[in-house]
C-alpha positions in Angstrom: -64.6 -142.1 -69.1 -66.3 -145.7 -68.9 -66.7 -146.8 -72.7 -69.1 -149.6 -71.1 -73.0 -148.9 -71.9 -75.7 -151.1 -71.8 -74.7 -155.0 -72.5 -76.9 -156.6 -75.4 -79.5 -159.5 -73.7 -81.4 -161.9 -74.8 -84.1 -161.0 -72.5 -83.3 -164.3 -70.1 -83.6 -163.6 -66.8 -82.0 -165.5 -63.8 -82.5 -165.5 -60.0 -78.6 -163.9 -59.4 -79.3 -162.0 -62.2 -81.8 -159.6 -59.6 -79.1 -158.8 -57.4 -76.0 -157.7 -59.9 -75.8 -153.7 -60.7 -75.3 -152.8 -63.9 -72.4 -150.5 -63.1 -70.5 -153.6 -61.9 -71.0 -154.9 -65.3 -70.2 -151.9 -67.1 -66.6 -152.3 -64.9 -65.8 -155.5 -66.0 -66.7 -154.5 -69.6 -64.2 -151.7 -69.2 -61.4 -154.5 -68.3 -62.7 -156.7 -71.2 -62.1 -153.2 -73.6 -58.4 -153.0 -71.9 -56.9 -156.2 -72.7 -58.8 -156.5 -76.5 -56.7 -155.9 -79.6 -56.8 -152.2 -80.3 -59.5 -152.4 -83.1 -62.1 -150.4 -83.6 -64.6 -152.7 -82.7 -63.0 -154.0 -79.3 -66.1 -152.2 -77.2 -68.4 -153.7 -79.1 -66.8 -157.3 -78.6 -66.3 -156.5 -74.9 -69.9 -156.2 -74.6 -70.6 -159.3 -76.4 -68.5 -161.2 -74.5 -69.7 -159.7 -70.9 -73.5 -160.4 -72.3 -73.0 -163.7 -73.6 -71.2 -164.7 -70.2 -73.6 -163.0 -68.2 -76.5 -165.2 -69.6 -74.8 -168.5 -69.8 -73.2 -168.0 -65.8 -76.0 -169.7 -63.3 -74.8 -167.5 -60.3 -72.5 -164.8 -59.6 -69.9 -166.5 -58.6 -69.7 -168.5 -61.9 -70.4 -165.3 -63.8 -67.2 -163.9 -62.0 -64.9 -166.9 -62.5 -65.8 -167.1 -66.3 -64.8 -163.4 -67.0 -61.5 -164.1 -65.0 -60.6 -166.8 -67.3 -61.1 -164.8 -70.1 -59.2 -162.3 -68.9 -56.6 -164.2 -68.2 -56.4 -166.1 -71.4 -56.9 -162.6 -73.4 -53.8 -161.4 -71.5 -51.6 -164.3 -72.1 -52.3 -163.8 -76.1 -51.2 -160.5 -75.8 -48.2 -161.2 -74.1 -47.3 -164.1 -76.6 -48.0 -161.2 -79.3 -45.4 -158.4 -77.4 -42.7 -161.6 -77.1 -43.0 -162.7 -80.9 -42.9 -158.8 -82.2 -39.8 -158.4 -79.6 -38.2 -161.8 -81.2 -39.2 -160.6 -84.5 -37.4 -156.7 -84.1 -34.2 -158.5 -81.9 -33.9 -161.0 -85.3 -34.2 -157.9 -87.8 -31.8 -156.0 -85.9 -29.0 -158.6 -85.6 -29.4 -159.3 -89.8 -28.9 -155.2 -90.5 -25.6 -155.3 -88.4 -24.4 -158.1 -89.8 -24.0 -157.2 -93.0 -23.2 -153.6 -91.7 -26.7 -151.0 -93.2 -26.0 -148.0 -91.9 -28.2 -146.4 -89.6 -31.6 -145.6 -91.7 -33.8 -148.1 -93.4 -35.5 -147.6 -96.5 -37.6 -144.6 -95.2 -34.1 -142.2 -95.8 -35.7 -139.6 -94.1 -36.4 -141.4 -90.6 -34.1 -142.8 -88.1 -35.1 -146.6 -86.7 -35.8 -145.1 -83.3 -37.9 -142.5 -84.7 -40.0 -145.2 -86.4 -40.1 -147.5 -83.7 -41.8 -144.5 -81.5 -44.4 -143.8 -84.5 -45.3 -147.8 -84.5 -45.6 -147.4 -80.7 -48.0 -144.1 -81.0 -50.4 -146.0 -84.1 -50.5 -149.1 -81.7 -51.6 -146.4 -78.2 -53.6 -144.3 -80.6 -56.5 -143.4 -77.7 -59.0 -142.7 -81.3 -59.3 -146.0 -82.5 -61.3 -147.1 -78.9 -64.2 -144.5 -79.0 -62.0 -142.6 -76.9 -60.8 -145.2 -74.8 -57.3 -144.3 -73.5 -55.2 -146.7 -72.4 -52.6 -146.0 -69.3 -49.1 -146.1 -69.8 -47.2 -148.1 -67.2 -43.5 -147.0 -66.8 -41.8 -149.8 -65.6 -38.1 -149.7 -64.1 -36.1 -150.9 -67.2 -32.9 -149.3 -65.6 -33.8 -150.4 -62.1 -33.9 -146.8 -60.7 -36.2 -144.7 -59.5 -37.7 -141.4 -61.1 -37.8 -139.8 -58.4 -33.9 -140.1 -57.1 -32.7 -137.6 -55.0 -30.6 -134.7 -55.6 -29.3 -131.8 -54.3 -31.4 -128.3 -55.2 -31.0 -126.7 -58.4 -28.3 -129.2 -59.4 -27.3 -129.3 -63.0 -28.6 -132.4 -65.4 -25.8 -134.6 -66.8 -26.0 -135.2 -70.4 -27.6 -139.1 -71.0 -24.9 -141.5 -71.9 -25.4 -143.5 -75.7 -24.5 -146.1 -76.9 -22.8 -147.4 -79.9 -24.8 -147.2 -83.4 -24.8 -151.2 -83.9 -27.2 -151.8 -80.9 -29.2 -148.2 -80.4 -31.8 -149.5 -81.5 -32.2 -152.7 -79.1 -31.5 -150.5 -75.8 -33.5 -148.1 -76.9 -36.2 -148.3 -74.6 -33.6 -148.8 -71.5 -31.9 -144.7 -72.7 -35.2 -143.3 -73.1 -36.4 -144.2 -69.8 -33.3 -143.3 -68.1 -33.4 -139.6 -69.8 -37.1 -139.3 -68.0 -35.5 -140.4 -64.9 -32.6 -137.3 -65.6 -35.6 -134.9 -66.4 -37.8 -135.8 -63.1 -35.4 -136.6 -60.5 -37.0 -134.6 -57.6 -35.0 -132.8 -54.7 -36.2 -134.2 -51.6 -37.5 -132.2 -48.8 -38.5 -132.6 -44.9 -41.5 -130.1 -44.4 -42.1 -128.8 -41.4 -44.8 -130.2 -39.0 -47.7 -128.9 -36.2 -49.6 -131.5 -34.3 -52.6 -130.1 -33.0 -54.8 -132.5 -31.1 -52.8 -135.4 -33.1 -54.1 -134.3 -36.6 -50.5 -133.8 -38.5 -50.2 -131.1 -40.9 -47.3 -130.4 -43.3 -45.7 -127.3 -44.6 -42.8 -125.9 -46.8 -42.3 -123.3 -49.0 -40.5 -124.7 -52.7 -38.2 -122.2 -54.0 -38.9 -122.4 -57.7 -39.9 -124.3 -60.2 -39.0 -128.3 -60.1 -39.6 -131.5 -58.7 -40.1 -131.7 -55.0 -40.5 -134.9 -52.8 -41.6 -135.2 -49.2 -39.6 -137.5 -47.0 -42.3 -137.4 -44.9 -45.8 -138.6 -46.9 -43.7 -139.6 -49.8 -46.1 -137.3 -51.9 -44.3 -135.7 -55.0 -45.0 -132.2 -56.1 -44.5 -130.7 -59.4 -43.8 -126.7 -59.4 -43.8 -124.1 -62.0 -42.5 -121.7 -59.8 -41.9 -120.5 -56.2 -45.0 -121.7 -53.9 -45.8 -122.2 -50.2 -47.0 -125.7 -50.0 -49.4 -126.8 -46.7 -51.2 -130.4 -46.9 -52.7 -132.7 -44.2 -54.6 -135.7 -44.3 -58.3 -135.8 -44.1 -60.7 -138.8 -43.2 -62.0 -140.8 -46.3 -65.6 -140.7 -47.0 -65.8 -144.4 -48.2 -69.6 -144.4 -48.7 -69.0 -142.1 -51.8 -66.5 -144.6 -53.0 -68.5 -147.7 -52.7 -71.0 -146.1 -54.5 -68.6 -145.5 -57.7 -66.8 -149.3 -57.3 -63.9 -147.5 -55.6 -62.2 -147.8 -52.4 -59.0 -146.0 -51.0 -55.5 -146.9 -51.8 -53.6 -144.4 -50.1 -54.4 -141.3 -47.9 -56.7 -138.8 -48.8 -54.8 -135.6 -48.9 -56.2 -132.0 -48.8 -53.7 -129.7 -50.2 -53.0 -125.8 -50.7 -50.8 -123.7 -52.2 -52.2 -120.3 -52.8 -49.9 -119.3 -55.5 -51.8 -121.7 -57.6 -48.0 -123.0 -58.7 -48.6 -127.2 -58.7 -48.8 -128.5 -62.1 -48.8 -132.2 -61.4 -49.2 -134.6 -58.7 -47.3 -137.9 -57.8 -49.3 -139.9 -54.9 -47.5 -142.8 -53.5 -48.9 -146.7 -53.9 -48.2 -149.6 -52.4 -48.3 -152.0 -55.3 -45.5 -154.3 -56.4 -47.1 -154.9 -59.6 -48.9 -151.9 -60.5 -52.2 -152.4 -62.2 -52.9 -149.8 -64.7 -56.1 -150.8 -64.9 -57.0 -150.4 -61.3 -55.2 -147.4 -60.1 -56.9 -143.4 -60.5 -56.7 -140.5 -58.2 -60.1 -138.9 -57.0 -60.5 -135.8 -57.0 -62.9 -134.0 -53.8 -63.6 -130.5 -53.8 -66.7 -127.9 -53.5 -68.4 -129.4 -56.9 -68.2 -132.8 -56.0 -66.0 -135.9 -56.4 -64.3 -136.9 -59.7 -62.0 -139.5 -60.8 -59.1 -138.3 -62.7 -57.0 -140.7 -65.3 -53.4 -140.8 -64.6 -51.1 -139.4 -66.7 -48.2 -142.3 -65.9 -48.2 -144.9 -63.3 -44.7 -145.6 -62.2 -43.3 -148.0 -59.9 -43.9 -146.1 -56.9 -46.6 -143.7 -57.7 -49.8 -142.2 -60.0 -48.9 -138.9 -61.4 -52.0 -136.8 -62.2 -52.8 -132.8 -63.8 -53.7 -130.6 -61.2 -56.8 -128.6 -62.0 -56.8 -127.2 -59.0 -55.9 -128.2 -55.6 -58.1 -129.8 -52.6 -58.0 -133.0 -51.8 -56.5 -135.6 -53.9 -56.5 -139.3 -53.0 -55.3 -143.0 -54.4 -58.3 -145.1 -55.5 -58.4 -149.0 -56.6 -61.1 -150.7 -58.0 -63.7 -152.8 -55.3 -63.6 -155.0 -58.3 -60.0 -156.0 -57.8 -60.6 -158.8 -55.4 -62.6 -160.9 -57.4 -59.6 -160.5 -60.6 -57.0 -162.8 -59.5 -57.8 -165.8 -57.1 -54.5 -165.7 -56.1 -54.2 -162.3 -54.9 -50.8 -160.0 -55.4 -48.6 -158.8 -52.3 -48.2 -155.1 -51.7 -45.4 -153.1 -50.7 -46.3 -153.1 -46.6 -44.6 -151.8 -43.4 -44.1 -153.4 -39.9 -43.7 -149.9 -37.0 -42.7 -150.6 -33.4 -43.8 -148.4 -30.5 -42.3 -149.3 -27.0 -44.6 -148.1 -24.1 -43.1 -148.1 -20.8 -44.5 -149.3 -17.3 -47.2 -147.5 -16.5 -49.3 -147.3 -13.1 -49.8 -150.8 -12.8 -49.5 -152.1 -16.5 -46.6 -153.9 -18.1 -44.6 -152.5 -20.6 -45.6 -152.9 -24.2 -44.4 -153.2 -27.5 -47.5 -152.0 -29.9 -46.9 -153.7 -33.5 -48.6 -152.2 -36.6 -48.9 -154.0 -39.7 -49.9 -151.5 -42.8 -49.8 -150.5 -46.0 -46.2 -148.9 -47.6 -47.8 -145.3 -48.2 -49.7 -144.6 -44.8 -47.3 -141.7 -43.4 -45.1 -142.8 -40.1 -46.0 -139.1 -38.6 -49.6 -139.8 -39.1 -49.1 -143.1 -36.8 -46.3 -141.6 -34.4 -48.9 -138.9 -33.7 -51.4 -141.0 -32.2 -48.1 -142.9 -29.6 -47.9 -139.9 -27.8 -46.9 -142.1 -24.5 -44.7 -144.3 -26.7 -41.2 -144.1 -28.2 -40.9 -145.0 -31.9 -38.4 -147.3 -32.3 -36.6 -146.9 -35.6 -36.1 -150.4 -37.8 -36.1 -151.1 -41.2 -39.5 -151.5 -41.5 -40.2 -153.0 -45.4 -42.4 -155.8 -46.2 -44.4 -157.7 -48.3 -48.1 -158.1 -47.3 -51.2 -159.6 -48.4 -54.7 -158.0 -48.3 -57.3 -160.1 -46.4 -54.4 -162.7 -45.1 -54.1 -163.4 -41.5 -50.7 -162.7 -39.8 -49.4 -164.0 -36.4 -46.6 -162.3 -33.8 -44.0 -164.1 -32.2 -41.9 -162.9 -29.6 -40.0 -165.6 -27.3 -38.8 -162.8 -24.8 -43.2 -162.1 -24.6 -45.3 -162.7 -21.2 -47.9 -162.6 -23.5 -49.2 -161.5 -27.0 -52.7 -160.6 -28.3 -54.1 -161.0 -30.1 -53.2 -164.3 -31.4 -53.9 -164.0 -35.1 -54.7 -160.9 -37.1 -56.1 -159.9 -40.7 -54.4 -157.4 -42.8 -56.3 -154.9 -44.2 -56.1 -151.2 -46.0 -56.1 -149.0 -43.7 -55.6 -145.8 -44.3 -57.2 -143.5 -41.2 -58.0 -141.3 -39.5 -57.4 -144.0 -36.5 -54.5 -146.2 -36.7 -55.4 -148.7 -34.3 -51.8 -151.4 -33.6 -52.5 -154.6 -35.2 -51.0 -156.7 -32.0 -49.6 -155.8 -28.5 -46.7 -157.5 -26.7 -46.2 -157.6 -23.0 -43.2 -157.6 -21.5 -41.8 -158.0 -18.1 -39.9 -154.9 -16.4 -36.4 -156.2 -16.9 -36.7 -156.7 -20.6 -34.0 -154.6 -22.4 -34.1 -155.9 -26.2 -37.0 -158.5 -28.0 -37.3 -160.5 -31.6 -40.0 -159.6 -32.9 -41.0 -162.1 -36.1 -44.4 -161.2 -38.4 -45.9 -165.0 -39.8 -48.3 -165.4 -42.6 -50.9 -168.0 -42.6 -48.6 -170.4 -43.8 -46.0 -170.1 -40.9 -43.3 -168.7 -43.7 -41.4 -165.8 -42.1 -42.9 -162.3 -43.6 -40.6 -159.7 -41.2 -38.1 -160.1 -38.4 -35.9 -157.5 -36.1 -34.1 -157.5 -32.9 -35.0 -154.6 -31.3 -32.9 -153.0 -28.5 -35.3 -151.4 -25.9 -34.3 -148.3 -23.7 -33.3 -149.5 -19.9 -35.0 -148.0 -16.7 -31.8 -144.8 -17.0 -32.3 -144.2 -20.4 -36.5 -144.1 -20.2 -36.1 -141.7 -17.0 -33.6 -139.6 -19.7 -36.3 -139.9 -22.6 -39.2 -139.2 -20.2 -38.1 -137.1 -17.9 -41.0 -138.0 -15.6 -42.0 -135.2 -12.9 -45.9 -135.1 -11.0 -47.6 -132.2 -12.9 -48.9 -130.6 -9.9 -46.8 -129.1 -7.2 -47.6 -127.0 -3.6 -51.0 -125.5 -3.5 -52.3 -126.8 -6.8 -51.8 -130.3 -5.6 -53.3 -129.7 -2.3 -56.1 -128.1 -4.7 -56.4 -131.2 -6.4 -56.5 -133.5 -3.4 -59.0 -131.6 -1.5 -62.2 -132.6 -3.9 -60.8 -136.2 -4.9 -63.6 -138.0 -2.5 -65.9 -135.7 -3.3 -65.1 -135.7 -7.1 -64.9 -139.7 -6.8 -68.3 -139.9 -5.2 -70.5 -137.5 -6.9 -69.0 -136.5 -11.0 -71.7 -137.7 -13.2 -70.8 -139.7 -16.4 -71.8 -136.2 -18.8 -69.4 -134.0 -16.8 -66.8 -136.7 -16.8 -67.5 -136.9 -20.6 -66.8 -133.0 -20.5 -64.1 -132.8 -18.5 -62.2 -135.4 -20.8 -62.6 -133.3 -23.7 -61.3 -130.7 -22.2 -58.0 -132.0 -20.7 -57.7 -133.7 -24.6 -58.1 -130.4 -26.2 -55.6 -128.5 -24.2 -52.8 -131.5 -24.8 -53.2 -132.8 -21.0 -54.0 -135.8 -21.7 -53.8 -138.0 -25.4 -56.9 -139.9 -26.5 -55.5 -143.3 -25.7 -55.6 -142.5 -22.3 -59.1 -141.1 -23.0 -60.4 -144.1 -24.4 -58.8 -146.3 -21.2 -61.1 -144.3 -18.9 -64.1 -144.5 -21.0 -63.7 -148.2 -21.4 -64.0 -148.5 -17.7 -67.4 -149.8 -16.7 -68.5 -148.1 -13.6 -68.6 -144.3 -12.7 -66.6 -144.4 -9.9 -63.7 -146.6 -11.6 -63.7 -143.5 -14.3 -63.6 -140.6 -11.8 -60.8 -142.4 -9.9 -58.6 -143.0 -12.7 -59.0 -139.7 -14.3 -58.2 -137.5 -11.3 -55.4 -140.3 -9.8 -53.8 -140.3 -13.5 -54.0 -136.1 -13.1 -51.4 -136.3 -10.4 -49.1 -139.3 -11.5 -45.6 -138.5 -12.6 -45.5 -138.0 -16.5 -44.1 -135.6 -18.5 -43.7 -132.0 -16.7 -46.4 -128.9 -17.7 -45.3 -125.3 -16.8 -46.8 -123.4 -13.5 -49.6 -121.9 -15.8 -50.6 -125.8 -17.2 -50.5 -127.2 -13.6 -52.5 -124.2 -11.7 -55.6 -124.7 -15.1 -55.5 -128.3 -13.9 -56.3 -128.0 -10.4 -58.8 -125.0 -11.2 -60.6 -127.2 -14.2 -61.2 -129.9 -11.0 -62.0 -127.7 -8.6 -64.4 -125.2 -10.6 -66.2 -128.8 -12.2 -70.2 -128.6 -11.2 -70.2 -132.0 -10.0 -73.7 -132.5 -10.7 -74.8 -135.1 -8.0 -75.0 -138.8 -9.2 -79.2 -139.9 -9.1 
């Protein structure tokens, strides 16, 4: 809920000043309320400080530079303030075991850690903003994750403690790990159905628990037995834009009709999580919302489930102008080697994107290509331009490329390499802007045996349907017009004939004729082999087709 209402104004009006929405302003008054001292006046002092900037900035670039260096400077007290208060408690701790107290102060009835926790609730308490709740960030103290794998229904081990003298200085390192205990998930691979290249995931959890997906990385909390199905749907980033949002991960759309998901965990990509930055919208028949997160961890945003439909990552459009020197994200580098084909080179298609788009979702739309397993981790920057190199290349394009979010529905490769026939193996080496080395691998390509093993390659029509087939090519050449060429496209898609990047290299050709001629020549080249049914609907879909003649 935005605590952020109207700023106070003198009344002074400037040119920029026409141009700026006031729910931009209201955003960064809601940043100014999250790094303020938690007093009860903090909105108030967040909307003086917005207004009084506001006036004094001549354009909106000023106006934006200002409130970063406030920002800034507001966050650099409070980080001064955690390091004195953790000097301060390490100091009192190591003057009670020197002379030996025993384990409770004063206050007989409390324990230290008990009191420490209270201190830590007053400090977070959400009523002292107007209702302003702050996230809490769980950070990786014990340098594990909380969502490690284990086997199914495996039995907790009791936390390990340490000695009385220093309990209460590792504290915070024990309680985290005993969260880690309680939400280790049990991994699972769901089972998949491509149809038409749109992925969708199923698989049935057998009780109550945690439950991770290898797969989308997406994390499921159960309270009992449920049969889980979830695909990703195309963001509607107009919506967003609208709110000062844009996607940071997938947009999901998820079912379970036993209603048995209490929580969600969607995957990010940050390094450095932001919890002021991060929510998870929320898209069904009553509209969108935006829901706070419960946690934000170092890998995902866990969120209540109200109910389920789709759920997606969101980040603030605001978030580029907070930092001029903008943070890396967890990214990915996939490699897709496409053999020779007709009279085209073979490839290596390179994608550069973000940590938590799901490999299935890309592999999907290579349906020509093999995937070519590496270890694909990296760090990437948002808006900064990479560059390819390759020494065993004929040739790279493009040259340069910008890294962007994307997050579907069409993952488009970021550079193609060509290679010459005989080239068995390649290094492939991602540059930033500033030459420094962001990715490298030596990748091992399958020879001519082993691609006639993997492809098994075979002409799709045989005997009479080929003679079918042959008998209108001239005609088909000459007379198809471009709306049943259109047609007949669709069709062979939707029945899995052809994929739609080979859809989209016959609509890119320029003349009619070029279009009919690849289409039915590509019909009766050797790829992989369809069954007697599949070859004889072929031939009949070609040789049925109303040409139309060509005016």
């Amino acid at each position: 809920m935005s605590t952020a209402g109207p700023p106070s104004a003198t009344g002074m009006r400037k040119r920029w000043h026409e141009n700026m929405r006031q729910n931009l302003r209201n955003l960064w008054i809601d940043k100014l309320v999250d790094v303020l001292p938690l007093t009860p006046d903090r909105v108030a002092d967040a909307r003086k400080i917005e207004g009084d900037i506001y006036e004094s900035a001549n354009s909106r670039d000023e106006y934006y530079r200002l409130l970063r260096e406030k920002i800034n400077k507001l966050e650099e007290e409070e980080k001064w303030t955690q390091q004195r208060l953790s000097l301060d408690l390490e100091s009192t701790s190591r003057s009670q075991s020197s002379i030996r107290q025993p384990p409770y102060d004063s206050d007989l009835s409390l324990d230290p850690r008990t009191k420490l926790h209270q201190s830590a609730d007053k400090t977070e308490d959400p009523s002292s903003s107007g209702g302003h709740k702050r996230r809490r960030v769980i950070s990786s103290s014990t340098g594990r994750s909380p969502y490690q794998e284990r086997p199914l229904n495996e039995e907790q081990s009791p936390s390990q403690h340490t000695t009385e003298d220093d309990s209460h200085l590792t504290l915070s390192a024990n309680t985290r790990q005993d969260e880690d205990e309680t939400e280790a998930s049990s991994h699972f691979t769901p089972e998949l159905s491509n149809e038409s290249g749109a992925i969708s995931y199923r698989f049935s959890c057998p009780g109550p628990g945690v439950f991770q997906c290898k797969l989308t990385k997406l994390v499921f909390t159960m309270d009992r037995e449920g049969e889980l199905s979830y695909r990703t749907v195309q963001w509607d980033e107009s919506h967003l834009q609208s709110a000062g949002k844009r996607p940071a991960g997938p947009l999901f759309d998820i079912k379970c009709p036993e209603d048995a998901v209490s929580k969600l965990h969607l995957p990010h990509c940050e390094i450095k999580p932001a919890p002021l930055c991060l929510s998870v919208v929320h898209i069904s028949d009553d509209g969108m919302s935006f829901l706070e997160p419960l946690e934000i961890t170092d890998t995902h945003v866990v969120v209540d489930v109200p109910h389920l439909s789709a759920f997606g990552l969101v980040l603030e459009t605001i978030k580029r102008f907070f930092s001029p020197n903008p943070e890396p994200i967890r990214g990915q580098v996939l490699l897709f080697h496409r053999p020779a084909y007709m009279r085209q080179r073979p490839k290596l298609n390179v994608f550069l994107l973000p940590d938590n788009v799901p490999v299935p979702e890309v592999k999907a739309q290579q349906e020509k290509a093999e995937y070519i397993e590496a270890p694909s981790s990296c760090e990437l920057i948002e808006g900064q331009t990479y560059s390819l190199h390759c020494s065993e290349a004929f040739k790279i394009q493009p040259e340069s490329a910008r890294f962007d979010l994307n997050y579907g529905p069409n993952y488009h490769k970021t550079f193609e390499i060509r290679l010459t026939p005989s080239t068995d193996e390649a290094t492939v080496t991602v540059q930033d802007q500033e030459k420094r080395q962001v990715w490298n691998y030596h990748a091992e390509l399958p020879g001519p045996d082993q691609r006639r093993e993997n492809l098994q390659k075979t002409k799709i029509l045989s005997g009479d349907e080929e003679e079918r087939l042959r008998s209108v090519r001239t005609e088909f050449i000459k007379r198809v017009s471009i709306p049943v060429l259109n047609n007949l496209l669709d069709a062979l898609l939707q029945d899995n004939i052809i994929n739609h990047g080979e859809k989209d290299w016959i609509k890119e050709k320029h003349n009619r004729a070029d279009k009919a001629q690849e289409l039915i020549d590509m019909i009766n080249t050797p790829t992989p082999p369809y069954n007697a049914a599949g070859r004889y609907g072929i031939a009949r879909l070609f040789v049925n087709t109303d040409l139309h003649p060509v005016r």
